[in-house]
C-alpha positions as CSV (number, residue, x, y, z in Angstrom):
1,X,108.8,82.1,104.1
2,X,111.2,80.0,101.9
3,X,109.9,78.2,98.7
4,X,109.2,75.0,100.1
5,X,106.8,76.2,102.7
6,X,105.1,78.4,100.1
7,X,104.5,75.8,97.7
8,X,103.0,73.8,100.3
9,X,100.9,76.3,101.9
10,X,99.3,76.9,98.0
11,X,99.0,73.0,97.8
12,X,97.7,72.8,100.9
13,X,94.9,76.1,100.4
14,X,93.6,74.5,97.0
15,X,92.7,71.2,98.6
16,X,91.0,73.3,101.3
17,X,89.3,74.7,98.5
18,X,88.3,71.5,96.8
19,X,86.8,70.3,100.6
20,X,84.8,73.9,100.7
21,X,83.6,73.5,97.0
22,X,82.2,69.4,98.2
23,X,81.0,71.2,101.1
24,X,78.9,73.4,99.3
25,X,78.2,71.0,96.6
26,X,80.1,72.3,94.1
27,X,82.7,69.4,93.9
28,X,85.7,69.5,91.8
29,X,86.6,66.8,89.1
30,X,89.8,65.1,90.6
31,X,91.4,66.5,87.8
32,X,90.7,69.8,88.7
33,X,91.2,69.5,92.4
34,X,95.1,67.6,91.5
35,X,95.5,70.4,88.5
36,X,94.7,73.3,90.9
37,X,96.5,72.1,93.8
38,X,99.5,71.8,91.2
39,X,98.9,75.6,90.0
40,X,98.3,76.5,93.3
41,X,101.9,75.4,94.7
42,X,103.5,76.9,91.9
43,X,101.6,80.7,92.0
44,X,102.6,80.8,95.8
45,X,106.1,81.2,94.7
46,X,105.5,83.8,91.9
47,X,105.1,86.9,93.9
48,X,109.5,86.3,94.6
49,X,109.4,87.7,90.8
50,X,111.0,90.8,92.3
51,X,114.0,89.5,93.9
52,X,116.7,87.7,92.0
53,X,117.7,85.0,94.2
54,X,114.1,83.7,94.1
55,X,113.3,80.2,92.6
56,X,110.9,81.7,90.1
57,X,113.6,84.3,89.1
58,X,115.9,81.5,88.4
59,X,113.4,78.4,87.3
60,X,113.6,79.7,83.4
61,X,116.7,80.4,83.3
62,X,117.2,84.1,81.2
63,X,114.2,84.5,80.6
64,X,112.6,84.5,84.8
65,X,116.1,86.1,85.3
66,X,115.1,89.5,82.5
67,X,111.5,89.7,84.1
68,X,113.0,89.6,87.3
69,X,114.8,92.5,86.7
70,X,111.8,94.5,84.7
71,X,109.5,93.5,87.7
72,X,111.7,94.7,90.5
73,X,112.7,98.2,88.7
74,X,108.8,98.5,88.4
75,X,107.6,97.7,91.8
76,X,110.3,100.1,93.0
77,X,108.9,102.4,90.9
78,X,105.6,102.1,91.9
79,X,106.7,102.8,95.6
80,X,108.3,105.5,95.2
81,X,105.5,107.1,92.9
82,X,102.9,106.3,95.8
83,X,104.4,106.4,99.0
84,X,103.4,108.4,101.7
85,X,105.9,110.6,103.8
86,X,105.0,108.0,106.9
87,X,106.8,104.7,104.4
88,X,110.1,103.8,105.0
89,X,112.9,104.4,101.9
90,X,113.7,101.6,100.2
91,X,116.5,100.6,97.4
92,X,114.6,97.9,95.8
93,X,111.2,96.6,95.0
94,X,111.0,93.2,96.7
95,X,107.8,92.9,98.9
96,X,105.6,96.1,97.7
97,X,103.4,95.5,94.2
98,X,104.1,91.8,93.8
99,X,103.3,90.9,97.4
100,X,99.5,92.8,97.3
101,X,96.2,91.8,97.2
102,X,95.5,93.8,93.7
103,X,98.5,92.1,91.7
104,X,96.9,88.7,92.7
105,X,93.7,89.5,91.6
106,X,95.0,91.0,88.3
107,X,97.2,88.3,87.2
108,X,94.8,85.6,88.2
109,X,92.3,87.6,85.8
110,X,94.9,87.8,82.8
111,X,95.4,84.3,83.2
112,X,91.2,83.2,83.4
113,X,91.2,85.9,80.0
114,X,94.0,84.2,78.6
115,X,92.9,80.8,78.7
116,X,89.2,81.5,77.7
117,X,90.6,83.5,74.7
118,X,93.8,81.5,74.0
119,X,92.6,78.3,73.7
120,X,94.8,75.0,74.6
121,X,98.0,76.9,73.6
122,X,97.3,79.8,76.5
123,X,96.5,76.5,78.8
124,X,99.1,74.8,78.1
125,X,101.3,77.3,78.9
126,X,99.9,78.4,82.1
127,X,100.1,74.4,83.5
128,X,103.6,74.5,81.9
129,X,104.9,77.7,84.0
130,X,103.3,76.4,87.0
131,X,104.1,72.9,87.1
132,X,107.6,73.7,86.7
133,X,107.4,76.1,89.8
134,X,105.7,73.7,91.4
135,X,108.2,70.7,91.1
136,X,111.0,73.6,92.1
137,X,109.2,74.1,94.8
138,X,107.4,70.9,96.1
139,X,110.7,68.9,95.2
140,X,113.1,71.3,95.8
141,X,116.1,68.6,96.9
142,X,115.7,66.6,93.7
143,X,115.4,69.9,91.7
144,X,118.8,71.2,93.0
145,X,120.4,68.4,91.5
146,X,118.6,68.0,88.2
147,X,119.1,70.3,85.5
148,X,117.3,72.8,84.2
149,X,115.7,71.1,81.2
150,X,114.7,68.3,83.1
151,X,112.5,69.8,85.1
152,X,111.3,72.0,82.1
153,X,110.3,68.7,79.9
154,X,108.4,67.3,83.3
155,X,106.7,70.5,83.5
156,X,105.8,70.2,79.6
157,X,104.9,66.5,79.7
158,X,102.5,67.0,83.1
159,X,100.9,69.7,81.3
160,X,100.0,68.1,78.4
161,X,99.1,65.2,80.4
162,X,96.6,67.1,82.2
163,X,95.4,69.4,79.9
164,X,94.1,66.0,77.8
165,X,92.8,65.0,81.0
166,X,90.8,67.9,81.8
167,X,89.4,68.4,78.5
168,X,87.5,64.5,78.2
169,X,83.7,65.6,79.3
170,X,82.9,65.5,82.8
171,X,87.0,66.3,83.9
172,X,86.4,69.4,84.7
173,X,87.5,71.9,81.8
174,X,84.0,73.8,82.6
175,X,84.3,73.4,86.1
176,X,82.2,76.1,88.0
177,X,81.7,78.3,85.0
178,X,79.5,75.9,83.2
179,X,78.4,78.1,80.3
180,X,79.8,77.8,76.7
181,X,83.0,79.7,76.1
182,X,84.0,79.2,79.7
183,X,86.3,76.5,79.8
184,X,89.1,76.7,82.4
185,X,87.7,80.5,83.6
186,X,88.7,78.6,86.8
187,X,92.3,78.3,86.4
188,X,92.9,82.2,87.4
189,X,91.8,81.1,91.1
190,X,94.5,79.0,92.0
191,X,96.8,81.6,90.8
192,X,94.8,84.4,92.8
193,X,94.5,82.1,95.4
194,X,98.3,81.0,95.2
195,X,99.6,84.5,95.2
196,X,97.6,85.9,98.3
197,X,98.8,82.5,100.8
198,X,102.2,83.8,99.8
199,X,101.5,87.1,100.9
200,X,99.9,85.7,104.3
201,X,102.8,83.2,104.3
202,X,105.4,86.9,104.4
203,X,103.0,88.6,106.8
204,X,103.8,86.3,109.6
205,X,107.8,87.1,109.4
206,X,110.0,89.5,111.1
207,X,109.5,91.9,107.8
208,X,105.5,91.8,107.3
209,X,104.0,92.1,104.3
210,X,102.0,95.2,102.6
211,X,98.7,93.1,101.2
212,X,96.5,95.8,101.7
213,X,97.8,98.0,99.1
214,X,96.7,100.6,97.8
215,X,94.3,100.7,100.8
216,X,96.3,103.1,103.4
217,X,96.5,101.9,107.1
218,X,96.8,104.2,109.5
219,X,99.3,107.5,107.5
220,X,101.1,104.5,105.5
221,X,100.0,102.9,101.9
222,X,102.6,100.6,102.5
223,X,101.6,99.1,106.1
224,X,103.3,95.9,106.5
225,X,100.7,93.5,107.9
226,X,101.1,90.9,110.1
227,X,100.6,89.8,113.7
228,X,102.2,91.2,116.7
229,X,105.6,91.4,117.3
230,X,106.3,88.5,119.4
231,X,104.5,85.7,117.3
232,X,106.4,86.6,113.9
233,X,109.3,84.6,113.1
234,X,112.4,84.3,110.6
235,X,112.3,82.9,107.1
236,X,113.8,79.1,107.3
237,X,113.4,79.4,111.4
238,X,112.3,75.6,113.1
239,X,109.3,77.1,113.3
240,X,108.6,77.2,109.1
241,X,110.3,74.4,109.3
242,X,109.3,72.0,112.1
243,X,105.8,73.2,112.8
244,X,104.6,75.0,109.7
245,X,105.6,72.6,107.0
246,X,104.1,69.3,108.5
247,X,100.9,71.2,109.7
248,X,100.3,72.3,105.7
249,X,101.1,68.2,104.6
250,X,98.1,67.5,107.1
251,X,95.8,69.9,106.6
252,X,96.2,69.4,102.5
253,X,96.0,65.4,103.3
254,X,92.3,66.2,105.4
255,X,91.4,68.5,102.9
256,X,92.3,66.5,99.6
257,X,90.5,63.2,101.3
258,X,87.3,65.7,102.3
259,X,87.0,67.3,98.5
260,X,87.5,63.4,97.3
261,X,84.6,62.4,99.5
262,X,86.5,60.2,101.7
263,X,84.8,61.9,104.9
């Protein structure tokens, strides 16, 4: 899928979340529930780390553009190092270690570590990096025509906005882990969570997606899941467009109004 639809789909997902965690009385802060959905949208986009025309490769400039190129050069190498003689050739490294269940899960760990053991700095900086992906991605029109550093200082300013927010008591900084030392544990889940709708998001174009990995399906490590043939479709198709987009608005507008209480 194209960025837009990812960053929606996270959106979307978190808010489902926050209606789950209600459900099972568990309710999120507002704060959280608007902070994840925010973290959410933007991690949906960062499995595109491998390919350079990406938005994330491009949203910071040199910098995403360097790790772009480190990440892509790595997943390659990865697939060639595990590969099984049934996996198809490949000349690059988009869709294989970013797009997998395991990379989720480890950099939504890293970021939980980094923000118990980093303190506001490690926060802030994980909002900041994910805001901005988020406003490439949720506002993608008025992005194109802003510059760069625009959207970097309304990354900057919404993360120190909410990062004051969430640490008054009772906003949500120890939401879920509620034990001393675990503030904002929570924020790897949106990322985990993020990262694998992306991947589901892949599996249901022409292409598949390999989320499995390294659990082999059939002879191949690589097995591109998704469904049948028939029901996949193209990336920026009317179907992403005209029926996927508008069904992740209403199902993040039911789910935001159930975690809020509203039903």
């Amino acid at each position: 899928m194209m960025g837009p639809a990812h960053s929606l789909s996270g959106a979307a997902a978190w808010l489902g979340v926050g209606a789950a965690a209600a459900a099972f009385d568990h309710p999120m802060p507002w704060p959280v529930l608007v902070a994840g959905a925010l973290i959410c949208a933007g991690a949906a986009l960062a499995p595109d780390l491998d390919h350079k025309s990406a938005t994330i490769s491009r949203a910071f400039g040199p910098v995403s553009r360097g790790l772009c190129e480190i990440v892509d050069k790595l997943s390659y190498a990865v697939y060639k190092a595990t590969r099984s003689s049934s996996d198809p050739r490949r000349s690059g490294g988009h869709r294989t270690l970013t797009h997998t269940w395991l990379w989720a899960v480890l950099i939504g760990a890293g970021a939980s570590v980094a923000a118990v053991t980093g303190g506001r700095w490690a926060v802030l900086a994980i909002l900041f990096v994910h805001l901005v992906l988020a406003v490439e991605g949720l506002l993608w029109r008025a992005a194109r025509v802003s510059s760069d550093v625009l959207v970097w200082l309304l990354g900057a300013a919404g993360a120190w906005i909410l990062a004051g927010v969430l640490d008054q008591p009772g906003n949500g900084a120890g939401w879920l882990f509620t034990e001393p030392g675990q503030e904002y544990l929570w924020l790897g889940l949106p990322i985990v969570l993020g990262a694998l709708v992306h991947d589901i998001g892949d599996a249901l174009t022409v292409s598949g997606c390999p989320i499995l990995w390294p659990i082999p399906v059939g002879r191949k490590r690589w097995y591109p899941l998704g469904p049948p043939k028939g029901m996949r479709f193209r990336a920026g198709s009317w179907v992403e467009l005209k029926v996927l987009m508008p069904a992740f608005m209403v199902l993040g507008g039911v789910g935001g109004a159930s975690a809020l209480g509203f039903f």
